[in-house]
N, C-alpha and C positions, 0 to 999 in steps of 0.2 A: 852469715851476716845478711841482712834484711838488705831492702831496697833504702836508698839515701831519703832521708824523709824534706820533703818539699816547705821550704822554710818561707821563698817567695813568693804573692800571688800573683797569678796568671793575669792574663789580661782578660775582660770581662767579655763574657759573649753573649751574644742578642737571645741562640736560639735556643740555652739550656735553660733548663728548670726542673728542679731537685725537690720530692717530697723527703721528709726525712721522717720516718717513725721512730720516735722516743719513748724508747723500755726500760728508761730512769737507771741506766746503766753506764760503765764508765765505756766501755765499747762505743756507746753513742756518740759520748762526748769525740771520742776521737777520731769517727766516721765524719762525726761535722765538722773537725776544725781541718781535716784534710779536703773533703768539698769546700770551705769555702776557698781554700787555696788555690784546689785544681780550677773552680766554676767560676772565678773571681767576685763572686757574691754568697752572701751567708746564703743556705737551701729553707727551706718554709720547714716549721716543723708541728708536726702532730703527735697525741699520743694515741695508745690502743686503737687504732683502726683497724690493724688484724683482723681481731676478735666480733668487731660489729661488721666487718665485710665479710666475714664467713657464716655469720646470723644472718646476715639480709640474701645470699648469695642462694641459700637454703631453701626460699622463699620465690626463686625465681629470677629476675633480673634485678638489676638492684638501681632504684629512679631514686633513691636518696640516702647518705651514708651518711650516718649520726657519730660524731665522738669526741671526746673530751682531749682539752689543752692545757699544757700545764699550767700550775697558777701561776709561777715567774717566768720571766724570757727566759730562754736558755742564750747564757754569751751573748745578752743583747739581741738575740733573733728576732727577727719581725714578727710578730704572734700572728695569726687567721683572727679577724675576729668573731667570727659567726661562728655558731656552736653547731654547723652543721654544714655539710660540703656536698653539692650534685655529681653524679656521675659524671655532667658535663665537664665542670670543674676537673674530676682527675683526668680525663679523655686529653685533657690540655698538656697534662703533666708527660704525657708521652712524648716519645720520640722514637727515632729508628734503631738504636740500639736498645731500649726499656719499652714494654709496651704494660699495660693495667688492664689484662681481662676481666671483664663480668660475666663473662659465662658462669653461667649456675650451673653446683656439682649435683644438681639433683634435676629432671624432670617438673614440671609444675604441675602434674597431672600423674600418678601413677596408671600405667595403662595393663590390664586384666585381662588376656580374654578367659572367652567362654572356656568353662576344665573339655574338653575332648566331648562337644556335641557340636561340631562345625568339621566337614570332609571339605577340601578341594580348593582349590584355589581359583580361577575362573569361572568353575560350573560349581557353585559353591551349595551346600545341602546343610541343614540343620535339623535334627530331629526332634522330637519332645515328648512328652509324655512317659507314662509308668500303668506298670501293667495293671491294677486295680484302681486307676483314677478314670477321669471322666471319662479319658482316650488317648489316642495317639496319635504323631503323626510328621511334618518335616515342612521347612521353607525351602523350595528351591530359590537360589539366589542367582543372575546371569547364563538363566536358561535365554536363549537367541529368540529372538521375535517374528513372528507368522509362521511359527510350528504347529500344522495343525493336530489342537491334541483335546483328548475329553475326557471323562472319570473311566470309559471302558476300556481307554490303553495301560491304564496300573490295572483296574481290578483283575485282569486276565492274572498276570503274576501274583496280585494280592491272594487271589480263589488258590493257588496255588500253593503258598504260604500259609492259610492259614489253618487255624487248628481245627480237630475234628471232624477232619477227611477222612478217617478209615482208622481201623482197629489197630495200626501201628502206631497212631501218632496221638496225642494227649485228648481226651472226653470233652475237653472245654469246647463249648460252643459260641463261637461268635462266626457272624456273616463278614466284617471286616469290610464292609462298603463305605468308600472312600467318597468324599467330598471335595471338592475345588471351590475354594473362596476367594481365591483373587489370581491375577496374572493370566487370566485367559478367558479373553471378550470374542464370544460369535464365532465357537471352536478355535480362535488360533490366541497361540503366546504371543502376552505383548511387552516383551521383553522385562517387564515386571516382574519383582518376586511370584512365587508361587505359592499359595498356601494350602496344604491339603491337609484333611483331618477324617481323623476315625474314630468312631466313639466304642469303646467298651459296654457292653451287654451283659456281659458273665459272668460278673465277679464272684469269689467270696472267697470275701476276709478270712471268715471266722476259722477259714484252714490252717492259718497261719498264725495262732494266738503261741502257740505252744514253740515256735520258733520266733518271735516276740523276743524272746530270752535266750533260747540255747540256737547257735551256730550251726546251720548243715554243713560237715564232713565237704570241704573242697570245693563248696559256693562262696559268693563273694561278700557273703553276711558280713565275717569279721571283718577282712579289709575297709570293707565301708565305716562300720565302726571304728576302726583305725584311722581313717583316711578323715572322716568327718566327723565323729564324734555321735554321728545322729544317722539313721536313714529307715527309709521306707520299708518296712516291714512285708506287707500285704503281697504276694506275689516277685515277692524281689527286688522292687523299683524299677531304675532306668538299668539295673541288669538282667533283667528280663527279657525272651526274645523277643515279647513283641515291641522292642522298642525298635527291631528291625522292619517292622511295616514301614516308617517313612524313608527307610533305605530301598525297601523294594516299590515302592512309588516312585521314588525319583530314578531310579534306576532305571524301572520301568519307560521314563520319559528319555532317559540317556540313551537307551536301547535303539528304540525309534528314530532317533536325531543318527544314528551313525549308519542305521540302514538305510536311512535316507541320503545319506549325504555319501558313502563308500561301501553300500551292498554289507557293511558287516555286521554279522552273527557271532551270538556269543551263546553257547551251549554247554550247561552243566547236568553229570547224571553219577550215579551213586556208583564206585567202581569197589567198595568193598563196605562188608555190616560184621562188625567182630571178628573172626577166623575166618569168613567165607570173604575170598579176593578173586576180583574179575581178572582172567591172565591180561595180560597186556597184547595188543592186537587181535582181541576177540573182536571191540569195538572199530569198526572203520570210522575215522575221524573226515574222511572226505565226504562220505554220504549221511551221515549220524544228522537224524532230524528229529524233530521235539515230538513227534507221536511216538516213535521210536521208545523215548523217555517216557513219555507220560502214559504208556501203555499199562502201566503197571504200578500199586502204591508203595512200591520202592524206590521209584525212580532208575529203576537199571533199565539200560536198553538190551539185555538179554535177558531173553525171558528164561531158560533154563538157572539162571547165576541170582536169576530176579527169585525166585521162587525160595530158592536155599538161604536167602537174605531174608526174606518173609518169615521163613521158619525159625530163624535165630533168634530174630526180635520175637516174635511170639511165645518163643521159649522161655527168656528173659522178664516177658510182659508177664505173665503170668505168676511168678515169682514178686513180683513187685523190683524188679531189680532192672538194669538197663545195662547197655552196648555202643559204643563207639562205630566209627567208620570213615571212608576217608571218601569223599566228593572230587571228582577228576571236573575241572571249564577246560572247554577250547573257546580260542574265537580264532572263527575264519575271517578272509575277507578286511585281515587292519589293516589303517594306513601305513606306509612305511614311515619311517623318519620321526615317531612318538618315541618321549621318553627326553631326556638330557644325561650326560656325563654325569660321573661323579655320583653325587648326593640323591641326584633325582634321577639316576635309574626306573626306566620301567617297570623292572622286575624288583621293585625294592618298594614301587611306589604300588605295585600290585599284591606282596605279600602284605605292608601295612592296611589295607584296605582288607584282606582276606582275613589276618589275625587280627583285627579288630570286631568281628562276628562272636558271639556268645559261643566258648565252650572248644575253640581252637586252640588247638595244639602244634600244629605243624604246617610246614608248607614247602611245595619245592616245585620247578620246573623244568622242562626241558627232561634232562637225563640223570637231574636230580642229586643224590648222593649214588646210586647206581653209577652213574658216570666216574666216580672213585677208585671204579675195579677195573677203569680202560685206561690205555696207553694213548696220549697225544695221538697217536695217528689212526687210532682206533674209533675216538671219539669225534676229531673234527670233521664239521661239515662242508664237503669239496663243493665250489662255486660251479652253476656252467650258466650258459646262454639259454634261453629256452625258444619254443617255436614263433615266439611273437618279442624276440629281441630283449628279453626281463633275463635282468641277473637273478636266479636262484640257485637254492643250496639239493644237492640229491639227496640228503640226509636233514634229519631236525631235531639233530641231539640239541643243539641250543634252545630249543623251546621258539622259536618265532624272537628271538630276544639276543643282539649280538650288541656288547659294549654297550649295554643299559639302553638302545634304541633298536624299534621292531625292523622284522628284514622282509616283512608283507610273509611270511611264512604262517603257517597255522601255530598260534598262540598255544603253549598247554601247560596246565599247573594243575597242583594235586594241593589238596586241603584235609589234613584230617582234623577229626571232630572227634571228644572224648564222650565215653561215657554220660549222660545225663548225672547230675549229681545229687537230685533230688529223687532221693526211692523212698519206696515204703518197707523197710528192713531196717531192723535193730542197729543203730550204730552211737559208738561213745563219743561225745561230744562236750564242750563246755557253755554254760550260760558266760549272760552279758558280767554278770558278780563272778566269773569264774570258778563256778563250781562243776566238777565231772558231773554227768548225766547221760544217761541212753535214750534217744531221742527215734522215733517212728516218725521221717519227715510226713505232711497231709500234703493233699492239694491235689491239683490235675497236671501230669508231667508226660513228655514225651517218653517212650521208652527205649529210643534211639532217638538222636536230631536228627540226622541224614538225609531221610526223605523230605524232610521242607526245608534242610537248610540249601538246595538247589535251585529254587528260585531267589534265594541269600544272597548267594554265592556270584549267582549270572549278572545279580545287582550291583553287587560292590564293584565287579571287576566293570560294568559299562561306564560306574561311575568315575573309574580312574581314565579309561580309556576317552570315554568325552571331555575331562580336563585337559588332558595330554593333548586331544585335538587342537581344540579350541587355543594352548599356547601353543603347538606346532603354526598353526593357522596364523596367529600373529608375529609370531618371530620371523617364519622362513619362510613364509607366502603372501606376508603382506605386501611385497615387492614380487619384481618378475623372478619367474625362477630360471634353474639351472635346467633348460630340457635336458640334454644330456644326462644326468644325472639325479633329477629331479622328477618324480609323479605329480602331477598335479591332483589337485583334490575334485574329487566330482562333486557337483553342485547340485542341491537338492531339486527333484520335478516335481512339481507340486500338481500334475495327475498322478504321481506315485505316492502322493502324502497318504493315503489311508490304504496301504498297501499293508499287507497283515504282518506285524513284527513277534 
């Protein structure tokens, strides 16, 4: 049995007021004749408003809602007479128990960003270009102001990078001499964007007619065609490496900012080329300096390990074929306290940044998957005191990286890098029409990455590191800190701003 149906009307109240929507159904009728019982006055009635408040609502806010009345009273109802009602108007119809949102279900703006050419969130970087157009190159965005910096603190890394350094690394010739056009007036940053560019010299197309149509073998030809329907042909596009030149300019500029402000160094060098691997503790990571590295056009800092690497690629070169290998960074000298819980781990925010590089495969830190074959007590690293009162660790299987923030310990990751994918050797492939075909890729190609993916490498990772600063700096130092348990951050001297990075 139902509730007793309310036969008497109520006594009339000042503060209600009742819209009613009318769906010309009998349900209606009997929604109204019971408000007007309980509200002791007939309620206003409209029809389809639904349907035009979820049109106009689509649209953004809604400043005027259109809709039709019936032709007859219903029961005598007071009709509207206006064919059309304000937001204001229904804002009135509220009360505390019933409220009439106009929130709109949709945005008035659909917002886009850029597909993955923007790194960083504070120190933010943007790169452009494709490897046979005009040039290359990257906007820094909230680089800090009165840095002094000038085009010969990137090109040092750029000479470094680029191509046609030596019989290991691809024929292409370009000098790779960077330009600054805005954001730094009378040698220093003025907190302005940055815009630097490099122009291409060396192209040619006409290498790449013949892959035009058919796919190389485990390049990102198809994908793009997948992905876009359409892409740059000539050299690859924006998957080409040299779209990593305005990574290693602004890196470059990252680099600078963190030696200036906390002594720290970030050092990458080649620890294996195919089968030949550098053993582990050949390299001393406490004294390991960049002549060290650059002694040699492998990048190893052992010359006897450097040499056997040389030979490999050369063996391969000559074949038209290519080699893989794996790039060991440290960085000495981090701030502690980089990185956040959870999501934004440092070591999570350093592998995206490293497999985001042309041709990565892998990444690990610290003790790596190595560390899989130890026991809990085998592996962690026991805390002491040291002679100037600093918590550290006597071990650094963590890698410099404990709970996703640095522990001032030396940083260390490992990157490998596959095989070049472009050779010159017969392989089966299909055109854009899908048809099979054996394909001789052309063009000028590394025949290992390795040796210039080291100045890469040193890039991305300063670039993750001077974001991390820069929110470390605002979150947990913008206020006094915790002596106790807090480092403060050294302040740049600006007699040491041109101190060599």
């Amino acid at each position: 049995m139902g509730k007793k149906r309310v036969k008497e009307p109520c006594r009339k109240t000042d503060f209600v007021r009742t819209l009613l929507i009318d769906n010309f159904d009998s349900y209606t009728y009997n929604i109204y004749r019971e408000l007007s019982v309980v509200n002791g006055e007939q309620p206003n009635l409209g029809s389809h408003i639904i349907d035009q408040l979820t049109k106009s609502s689509r649209g953004g806010s809604v400043d005027k809602l259109e809709f039709t009345l019936p032709s007859k009273s219903f029961l005598d109802s007071p009709r509207i007479d206006t064919a059309s009602l304000s937001s204001g108007h229904l804002r009135k119809l509220s009360f505390s128990s019933v409220q009439i949102s106009f929130r709109s279900r949709l945005p008035k703006k659909l917002q886009i960003n850029a597909a993955g050419s923007t790194f960083g969130n504070n120190f933010r970087v943007t790169t452009f270009g494709e490897s046979h157009g005009g040039g290359v190159g990257c906007i820094i965005d909230g680089c800090p102001p009165r840095i002094p910096l000038s085009e010969s603190d990137m090109q040092f890394d750029l000479d470094r990078r680029r191509p046609g350094q030596s019989r290991i690394t691809t024929p292409r010739k370009e000098t790779d001499t960077c330009k600054i056009s805005s954001g730094v007036s009378e040698g220093q940053t003025t907190g302005t964007p940055i815009h630097v560019f490099v122009p291409n010299t060396d192209q040619r197309g006409f290498d790449y007619n013949e892959m035009s149509v058919a796919y190389r073998p485990s390049h990102a030809d198809a994908t793009y065609d997948m992905k876009y329907g359409v892409r740059s042909v000539q050299g690859g596009g924006r998957s080409s490496a040299r779209e990593t030149i305005g990574r290693v300019a602004a890196g470059a500029v990252a680099k600078k900012i963190l030696k200036l402000y906390a002594g720290t160094e970030i050092l990458a060098y080649v620890s294996q080329v195919h089968k030949v691997v550098l053993p582990q503790g050949v390299v001393n990571h406490d004294s390991l300096s960049l002549d060290q590295i650059e002694s040699n056009i492998v990048r190893c800092p052992d010359p006897e390990y450097a040499e056997k690497m040389i030979a490999a690629i050369d063996a391969v070169r000559v074949k038209g074929d290519s080699v893989g290998g794996v790039v060991t960074c440290i960085v000495r000298n981090a701030p502690r306290g980089l990185g956040s819980p959870v999501f934004d781990k440092l070591e999570a925010e350093l592998a995206k940044a490293a497999m985001s590089l042309p041709a990565t495969k892998g990444f690990e830190f610290g003790s790596g998957f190595a560390g899989t074959f130890l026991s809990g007590s085998e592996h962690n690293d026991e805390f002491y005191t040291d002679e100037h009162g600093r918590i550290r660790t006597r071990t650094n299987r963590s890698g410099g990286i404990q709970g996703g923030i640095s522990n001032g310990e030396i940083i260390n990751m490992r990157i490998a890098f596959k095989p070049t994918s472009t050779i010159g050797r017969k392989q089966h492939t299909v055109t854009r029409d899908k048809k099979e075909i054996e394909l001789i890729a052309r063009g000028r190609h590394d025949p290992c990455v390795v040796p210039r993916a080291v100045p890469m490498v040193e890039a991305v990772v300063a670039l993750v590191l001077m974001d991390q600063l820069m929110a470390q700096y605002s979150q947990s130092f913008l206020f006094p800190i915790n002596p106790d348990l807090q480092e403060p951050l050294t302040m740049p001297r600006l007699e040491a701003a041109n101190a060599s990075v």
